[in-house]
BADO-942277 format. One record per atom (N, C-alpha, C): x, y, z. Coordinates in pm, whole numbers, plus 50000, padded with zeros to 5 digits. Example, Ala and Ser with C-alpha at 12.3 -4.5 7.8 and 13.67 -1.06 7.14 Angstrom:
BEGIN
513194943150780;512304955050780;513204967050780;512854977550708;513674989450714;512905000350787;
! end
This chain:
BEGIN
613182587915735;612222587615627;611522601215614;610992608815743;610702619215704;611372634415618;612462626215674;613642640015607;613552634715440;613862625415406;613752626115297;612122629215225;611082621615267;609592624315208;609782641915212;610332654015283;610602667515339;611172669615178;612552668115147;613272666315094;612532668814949;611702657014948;611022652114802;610512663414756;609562670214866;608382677514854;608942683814820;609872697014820;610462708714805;610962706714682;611592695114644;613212699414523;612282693914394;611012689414434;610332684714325;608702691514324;608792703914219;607612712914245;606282711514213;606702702614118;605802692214072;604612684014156;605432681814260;605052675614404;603912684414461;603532698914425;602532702814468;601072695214444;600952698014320;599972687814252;599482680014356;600132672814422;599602658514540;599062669414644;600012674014680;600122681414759;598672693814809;598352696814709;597252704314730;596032698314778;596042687514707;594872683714726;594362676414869;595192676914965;595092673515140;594852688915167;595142699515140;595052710815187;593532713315235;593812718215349;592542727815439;591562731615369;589952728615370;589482739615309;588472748415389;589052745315549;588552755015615;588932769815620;588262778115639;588452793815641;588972799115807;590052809615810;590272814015937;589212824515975;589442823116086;588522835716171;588582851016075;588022858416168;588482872716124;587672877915991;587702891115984;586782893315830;588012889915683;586522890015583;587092881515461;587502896015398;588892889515340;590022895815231;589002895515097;589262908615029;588262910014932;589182903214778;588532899914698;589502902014613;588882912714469;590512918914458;590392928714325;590122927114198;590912915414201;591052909714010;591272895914007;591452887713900;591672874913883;591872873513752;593362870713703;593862865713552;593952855313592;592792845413463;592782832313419;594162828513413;595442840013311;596282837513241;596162831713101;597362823813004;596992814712929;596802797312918;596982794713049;596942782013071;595532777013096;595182765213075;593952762513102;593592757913293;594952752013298;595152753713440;596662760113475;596702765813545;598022770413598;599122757113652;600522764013634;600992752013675;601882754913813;601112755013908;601102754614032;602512760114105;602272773514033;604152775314084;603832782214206;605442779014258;605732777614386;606332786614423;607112795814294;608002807114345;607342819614353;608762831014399;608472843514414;607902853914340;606632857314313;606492868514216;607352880314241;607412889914107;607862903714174;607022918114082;607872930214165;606892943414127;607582953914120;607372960313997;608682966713970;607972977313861;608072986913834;607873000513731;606332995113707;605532994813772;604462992913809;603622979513696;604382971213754;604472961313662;604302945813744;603432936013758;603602923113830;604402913713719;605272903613754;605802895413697;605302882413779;605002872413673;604682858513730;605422849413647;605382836113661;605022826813586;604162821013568;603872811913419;602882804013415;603282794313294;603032783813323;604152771113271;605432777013204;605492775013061;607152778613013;606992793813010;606432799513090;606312817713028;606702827513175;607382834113136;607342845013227;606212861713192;605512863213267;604052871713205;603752881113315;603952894513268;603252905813285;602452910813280;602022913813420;600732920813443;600502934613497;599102940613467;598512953513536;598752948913716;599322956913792;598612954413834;597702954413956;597282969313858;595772975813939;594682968113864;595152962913758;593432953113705;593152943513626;594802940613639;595572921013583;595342919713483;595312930713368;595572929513229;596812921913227;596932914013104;598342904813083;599092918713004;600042920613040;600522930712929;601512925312801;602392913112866;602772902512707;603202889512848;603442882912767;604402869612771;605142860512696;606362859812754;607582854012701;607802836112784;608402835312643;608302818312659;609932819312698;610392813712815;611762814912857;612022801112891;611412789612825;611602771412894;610552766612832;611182752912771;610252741812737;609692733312805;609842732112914;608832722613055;608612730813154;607112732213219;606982740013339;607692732213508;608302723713440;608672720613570;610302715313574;611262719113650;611372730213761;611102736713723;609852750913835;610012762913760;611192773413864;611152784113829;612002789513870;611272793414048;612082800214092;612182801714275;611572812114275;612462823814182;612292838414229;612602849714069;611732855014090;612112863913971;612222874814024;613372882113955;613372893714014;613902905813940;613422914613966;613892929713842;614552939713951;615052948613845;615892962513901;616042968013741;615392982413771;615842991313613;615762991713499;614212982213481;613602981213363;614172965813298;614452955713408;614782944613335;614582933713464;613472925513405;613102908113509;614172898513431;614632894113574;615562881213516;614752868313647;615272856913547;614882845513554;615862830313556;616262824813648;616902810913665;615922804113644;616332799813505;615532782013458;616372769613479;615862756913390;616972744013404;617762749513274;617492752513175;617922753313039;618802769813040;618542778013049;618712792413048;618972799813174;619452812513184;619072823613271;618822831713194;617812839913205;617122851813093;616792858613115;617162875013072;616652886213140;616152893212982;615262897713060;613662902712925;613382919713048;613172920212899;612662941012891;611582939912987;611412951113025;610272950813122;609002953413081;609282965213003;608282967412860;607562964212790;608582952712714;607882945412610;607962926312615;609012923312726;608762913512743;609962906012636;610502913312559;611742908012488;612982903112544;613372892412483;615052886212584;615932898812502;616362901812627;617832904312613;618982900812626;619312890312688;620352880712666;619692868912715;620432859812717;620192844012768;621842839012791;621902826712921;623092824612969;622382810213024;623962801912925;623362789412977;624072784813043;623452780713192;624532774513330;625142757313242;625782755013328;626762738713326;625552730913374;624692731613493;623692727613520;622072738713573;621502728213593;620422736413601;620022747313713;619012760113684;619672768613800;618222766813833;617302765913834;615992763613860;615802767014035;616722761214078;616262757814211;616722773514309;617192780314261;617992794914329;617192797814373;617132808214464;616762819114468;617822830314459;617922839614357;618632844814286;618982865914345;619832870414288;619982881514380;620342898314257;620032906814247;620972914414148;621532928814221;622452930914193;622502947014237;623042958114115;623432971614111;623692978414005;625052971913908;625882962713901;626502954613822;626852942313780;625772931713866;625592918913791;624132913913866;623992905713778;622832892913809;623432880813912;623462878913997;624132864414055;623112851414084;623722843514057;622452827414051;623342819614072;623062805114082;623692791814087;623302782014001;623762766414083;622772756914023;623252748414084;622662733714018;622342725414118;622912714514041;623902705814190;624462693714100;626092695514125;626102708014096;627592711014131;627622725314164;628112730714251;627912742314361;628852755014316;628322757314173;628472765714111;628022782814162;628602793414158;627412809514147;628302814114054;627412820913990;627712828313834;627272844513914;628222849513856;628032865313869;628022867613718;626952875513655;626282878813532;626472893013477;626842898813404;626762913413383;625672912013323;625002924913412;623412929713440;622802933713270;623772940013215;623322941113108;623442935412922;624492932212955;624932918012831;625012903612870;624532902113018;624852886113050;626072882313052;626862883513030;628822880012970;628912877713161;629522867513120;630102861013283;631102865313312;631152875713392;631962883013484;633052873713600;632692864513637;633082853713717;631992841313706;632682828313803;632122815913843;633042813713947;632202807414051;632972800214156;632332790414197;633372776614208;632712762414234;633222765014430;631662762914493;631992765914602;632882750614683;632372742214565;633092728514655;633852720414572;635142724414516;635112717314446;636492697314464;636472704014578;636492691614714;635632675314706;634242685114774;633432677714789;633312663514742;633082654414831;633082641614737;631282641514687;630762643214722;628932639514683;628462660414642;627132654814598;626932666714532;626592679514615;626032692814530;626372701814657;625322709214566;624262719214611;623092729014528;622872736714616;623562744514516;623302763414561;621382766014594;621652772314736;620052772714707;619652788914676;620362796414766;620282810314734;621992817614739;621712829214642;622902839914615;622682852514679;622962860714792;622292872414799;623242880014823;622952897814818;624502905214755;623962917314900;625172921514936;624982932715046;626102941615012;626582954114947;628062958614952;628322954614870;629662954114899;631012946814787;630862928214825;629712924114896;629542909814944;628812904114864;629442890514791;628192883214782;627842870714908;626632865214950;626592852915002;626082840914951;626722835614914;626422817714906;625422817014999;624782806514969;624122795515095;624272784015002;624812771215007;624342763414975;624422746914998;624062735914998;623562725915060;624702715915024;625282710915146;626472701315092;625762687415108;626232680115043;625582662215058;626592654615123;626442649115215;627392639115255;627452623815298;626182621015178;626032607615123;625402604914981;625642599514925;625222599114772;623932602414749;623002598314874;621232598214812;620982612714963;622032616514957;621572634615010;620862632515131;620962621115200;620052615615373;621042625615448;622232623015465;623352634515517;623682645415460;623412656615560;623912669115467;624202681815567;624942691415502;624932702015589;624762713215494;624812727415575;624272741515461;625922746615500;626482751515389;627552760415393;626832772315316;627742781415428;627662804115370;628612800715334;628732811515225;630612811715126;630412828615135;630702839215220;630982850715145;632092851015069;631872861914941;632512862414775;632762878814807;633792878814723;633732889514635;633052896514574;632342906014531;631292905714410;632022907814306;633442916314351;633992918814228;634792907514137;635492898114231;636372883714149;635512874814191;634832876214275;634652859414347;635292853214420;636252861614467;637612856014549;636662848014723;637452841114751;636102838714908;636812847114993;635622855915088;636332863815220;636182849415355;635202843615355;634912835115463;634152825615442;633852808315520;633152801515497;632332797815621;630612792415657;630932788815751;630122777815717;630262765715838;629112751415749;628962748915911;627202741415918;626512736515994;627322724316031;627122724916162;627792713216269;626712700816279;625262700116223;624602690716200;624582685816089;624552669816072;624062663915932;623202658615891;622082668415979;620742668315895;620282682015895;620702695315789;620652705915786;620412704315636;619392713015573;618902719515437;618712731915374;619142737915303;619172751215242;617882747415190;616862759215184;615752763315085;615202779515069;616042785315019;616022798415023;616332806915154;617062818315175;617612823015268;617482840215259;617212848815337;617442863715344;618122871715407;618792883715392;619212892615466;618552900315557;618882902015693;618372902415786;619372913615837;619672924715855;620632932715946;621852926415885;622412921416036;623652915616040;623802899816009;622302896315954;622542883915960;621622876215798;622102865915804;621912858015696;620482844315738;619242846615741;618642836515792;618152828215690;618242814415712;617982804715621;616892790715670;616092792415527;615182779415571;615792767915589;615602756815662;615682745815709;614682737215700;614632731915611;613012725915589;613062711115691;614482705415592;614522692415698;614662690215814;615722698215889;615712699616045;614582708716098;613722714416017;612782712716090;612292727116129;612962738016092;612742752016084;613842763516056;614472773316047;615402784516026;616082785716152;617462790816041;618492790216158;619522807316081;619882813016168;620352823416141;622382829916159;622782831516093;624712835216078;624742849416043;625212851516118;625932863116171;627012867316004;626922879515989;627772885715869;629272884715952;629152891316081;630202900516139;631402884716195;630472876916264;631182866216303;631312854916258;630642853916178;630612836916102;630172828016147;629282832316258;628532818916339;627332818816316;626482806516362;625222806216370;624782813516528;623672823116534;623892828416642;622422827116725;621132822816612;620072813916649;619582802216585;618142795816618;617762782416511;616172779816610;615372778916533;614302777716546;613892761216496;613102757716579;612352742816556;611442739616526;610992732016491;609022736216453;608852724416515;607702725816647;607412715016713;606942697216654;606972690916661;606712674216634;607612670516583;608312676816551;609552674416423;608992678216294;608242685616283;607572692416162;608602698216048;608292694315937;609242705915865;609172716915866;610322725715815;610862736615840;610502746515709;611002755515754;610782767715590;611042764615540;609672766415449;609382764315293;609102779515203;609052792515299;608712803115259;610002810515289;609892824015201;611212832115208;610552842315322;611872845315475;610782847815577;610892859915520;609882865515628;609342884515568;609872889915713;610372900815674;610782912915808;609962928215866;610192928615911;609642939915992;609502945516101;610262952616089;610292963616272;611172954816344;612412948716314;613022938716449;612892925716427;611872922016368;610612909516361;610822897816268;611132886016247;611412878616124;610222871316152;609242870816018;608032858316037;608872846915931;608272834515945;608882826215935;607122812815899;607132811215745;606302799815739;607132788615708;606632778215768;606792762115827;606042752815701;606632745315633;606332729015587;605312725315735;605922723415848;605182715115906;603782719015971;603762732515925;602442740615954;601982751116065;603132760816052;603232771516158;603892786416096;603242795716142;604302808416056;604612812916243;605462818316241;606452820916359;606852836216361;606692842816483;606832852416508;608392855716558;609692860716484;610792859516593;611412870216601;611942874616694;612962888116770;614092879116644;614412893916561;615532894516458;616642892616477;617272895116655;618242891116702;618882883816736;617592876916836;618092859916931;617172852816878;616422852016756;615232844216720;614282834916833;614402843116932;612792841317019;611762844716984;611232835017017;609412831216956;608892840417021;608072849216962;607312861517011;606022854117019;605152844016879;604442839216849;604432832516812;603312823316781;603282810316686;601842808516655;601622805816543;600302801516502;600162789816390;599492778716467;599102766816352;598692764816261;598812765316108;597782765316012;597212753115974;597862742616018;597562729716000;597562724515859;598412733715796;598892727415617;600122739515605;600692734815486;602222740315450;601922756415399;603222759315463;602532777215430;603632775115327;603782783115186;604092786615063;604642801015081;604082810415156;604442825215124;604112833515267;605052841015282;604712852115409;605312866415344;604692873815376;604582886915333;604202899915411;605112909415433;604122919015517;603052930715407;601472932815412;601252941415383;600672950215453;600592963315446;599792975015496;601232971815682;599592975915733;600112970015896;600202951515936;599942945215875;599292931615895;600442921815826;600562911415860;601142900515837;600082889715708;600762883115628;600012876915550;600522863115512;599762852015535;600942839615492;600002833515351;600962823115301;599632813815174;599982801015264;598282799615288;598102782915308;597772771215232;597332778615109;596862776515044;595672782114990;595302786515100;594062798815111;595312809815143;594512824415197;595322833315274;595142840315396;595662840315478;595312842215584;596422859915616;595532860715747;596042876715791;595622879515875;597362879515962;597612881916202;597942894216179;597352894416311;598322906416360;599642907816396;600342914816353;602072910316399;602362912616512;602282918316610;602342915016696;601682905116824;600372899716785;600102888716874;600052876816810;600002875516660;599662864216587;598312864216585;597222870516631;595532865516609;595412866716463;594222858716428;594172859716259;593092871116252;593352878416171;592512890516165;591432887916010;591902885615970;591312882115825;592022865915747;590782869715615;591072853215569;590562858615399;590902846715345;590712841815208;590802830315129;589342826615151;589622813115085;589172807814992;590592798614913;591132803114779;589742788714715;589552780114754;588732770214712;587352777814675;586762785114753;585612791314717;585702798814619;586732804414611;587042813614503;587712808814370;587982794314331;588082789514209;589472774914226;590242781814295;591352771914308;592592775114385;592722761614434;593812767214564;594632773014546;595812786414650;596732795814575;598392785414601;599172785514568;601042780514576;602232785014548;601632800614506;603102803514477;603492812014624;604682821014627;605332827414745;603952843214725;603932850314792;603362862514755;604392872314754;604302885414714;604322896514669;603042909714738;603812920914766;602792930614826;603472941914782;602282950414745;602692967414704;602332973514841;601952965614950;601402977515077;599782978115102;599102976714992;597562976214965;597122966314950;598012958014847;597442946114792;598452931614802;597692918614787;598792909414789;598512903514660;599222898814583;599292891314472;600102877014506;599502866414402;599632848814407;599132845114345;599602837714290;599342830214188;598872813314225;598132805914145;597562792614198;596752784514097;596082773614126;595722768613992;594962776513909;594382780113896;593602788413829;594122802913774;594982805913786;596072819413775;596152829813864;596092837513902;597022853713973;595112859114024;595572862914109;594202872214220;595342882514290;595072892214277;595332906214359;594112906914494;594672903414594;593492904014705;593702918214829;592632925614933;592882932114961;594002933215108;594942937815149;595352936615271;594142935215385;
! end
């Protein structure tokens, strides 16, 4: 039962909404995170997204219900917004730019808009919905998925025109959702979530490395447990580390060998990553569903640290020297011992934060009910 209630929470973002409102509204130790700015946005309330902002030609990209919206942001002027979806929910995972162009996996569309002005430049409509990606680009395509059938689309970056598709399962007897696409080289990697019972209680995560150029597969590898979950995954060195929400924390595969070569647990049987982890110096942090961000050696994923937040972390981020997670509030360790050095909390300050964060080095940006705060490292 818990794997599935795990399950619920994540694939339905919607689910924040409940969700917030158990959240902490105690403050961590340490001195208080200042904040810079605060866009209302145009919503009267924000709709509680969950994904990745990004930062690019000195430019913040968010969402906020059907819009993808640009900001200052040294002082969170909106600079436009584009309506890219008719329901804010699914919203998208991750937005992400390269070279004067943010693209976007919706249920309806994939859409990449000027950076500028906020204009589509193409639109590409998946077989099913891609909402749930976390999505990847490099200098000659866009790559995404979707969900339902274990589709990745490789996109040309600049007309959209589908360069390839590859059904990673097309075997499979029960369904299969791409959770993330990410590109290294001439590589792409799959991650994505096989079902191996109709209502998705059984499951395992298959890597597919691709081609970038056909899509052809170089290698596959799939989890030996069947209770394993894809929820966004990163490149790491030599390795591919991926959240595990349902079993319970991240587990990491090797480029070179095709194995899993660590896996992390989150004590009680807590759920697992819900955040895309953040790197640094050797170091993978790692925030927890079940309420822990994790300190681990990049290699053998040994616990350097651990610290309890006692609610679901949303976002980890490194800025300046310091580590930063969303608890809903924001908090900020030291990376190397885990002490909390600073705090921010988001209730005093208007409304709790949920999406992933974003950092220029100085500042962290997140978005939450109330819209987008730039706060200080």
């Amino acid at each position: 039962m818990k794997r599935k209630v795990a399950r619920a929470l994540v694939l339905v973002s919607s689910a924040v909404v409940g969700i917030a409102c158990n959240a902490t509204n105690d403050t961590a130790p340490g001195n208080s995170m200042t904040v810079i700015w605060h866009a209302p946005l145009g919503s009267t309330v924000n709709s509680y997204w969950v994904g990745v902002p990004a930062l690019d030609g000195g430019k913040l990209f968010v969402e906020d219900l059907n819009n993808v919206v640009a900001l200052d942001p040294t002082s969170g002027a909106t600079l436009w917004s584009t309506k890219v979806k008719d329901f804010p929910h699914p919203a998208a995972q991750q937005l992400v730019t390269v070279s004067g162009t943010v693209f976007v996996s919706e249920v309806t569309y994939i859409t990449a808009l000027d950076e500028n002005t906020g204009a589509i430049r193409w639109q590409f409509t998946p077989d099913s919905g891609a909402a749930g990606v976390f999505p990847s680009v490099d200098d000659r395509a866009y790559y995404t998925g979707q969900r339902g059938i274990p589709v990745v689309y490789a996109l040309d970056r600049s007309t959209g025109g589908l360069l390839w598709k590859v059904n990673l399962g097309p075997t499979w007897q029960y369904a299969g959702f791409v959770s993330a696409v990410l590109v290294s080289g001439d590589t792409v990697f799959a991650v994505a979530e096989r079902w191996l019972a109709l209502n998705g209680f059984l499951s395992t995560v298959v890597v597919v490395a691709l081609n970038r150029l056909d899509g052809s597969e170089l290698w596959r590898f799939e989890t030996s447990s069947q209770h394993d979950n894809a929820w966004g995954a990163k490149l790491v060195g030599d390795l591919i580390v991926i959240n595990d929400i349902v079993a319970g924390g991240a587990f990491a595969v090797s480029k070179s060998t095709h194995a899993e070569v660590w896996r992390l647990t989150s004590p009680n049987q807590g759920a697992g990553g819900t955040a895309l982890p953040a790197v640094n110096g050797g170091t993978v942090y790692v925030g927890t569903g079940g309420g822990y961000v994790f300190a681990l050696d990049e290699l053998t994923g040994r616990v350097i640290w651990n610290h309890q937040t006692q609610t679901y972390v949303w976002g980890v981020t490194i800025c300046g020297s310091s580590v930063v997670s969303n608890t809903y509030n924001l908090e900020r360790y030291d990376p190397a011992s885990g002490n909390v050095t600073g705090n921010f909390n988001a209730n005093a300050n208007g409304g709790l934060f949920t999406s992933n964060l974003v950092s220029d080095g100085t500042r962290v940006f997140v978005t939450g009910q109330d819209g987008v705060r730039a706060v200080t490292c």
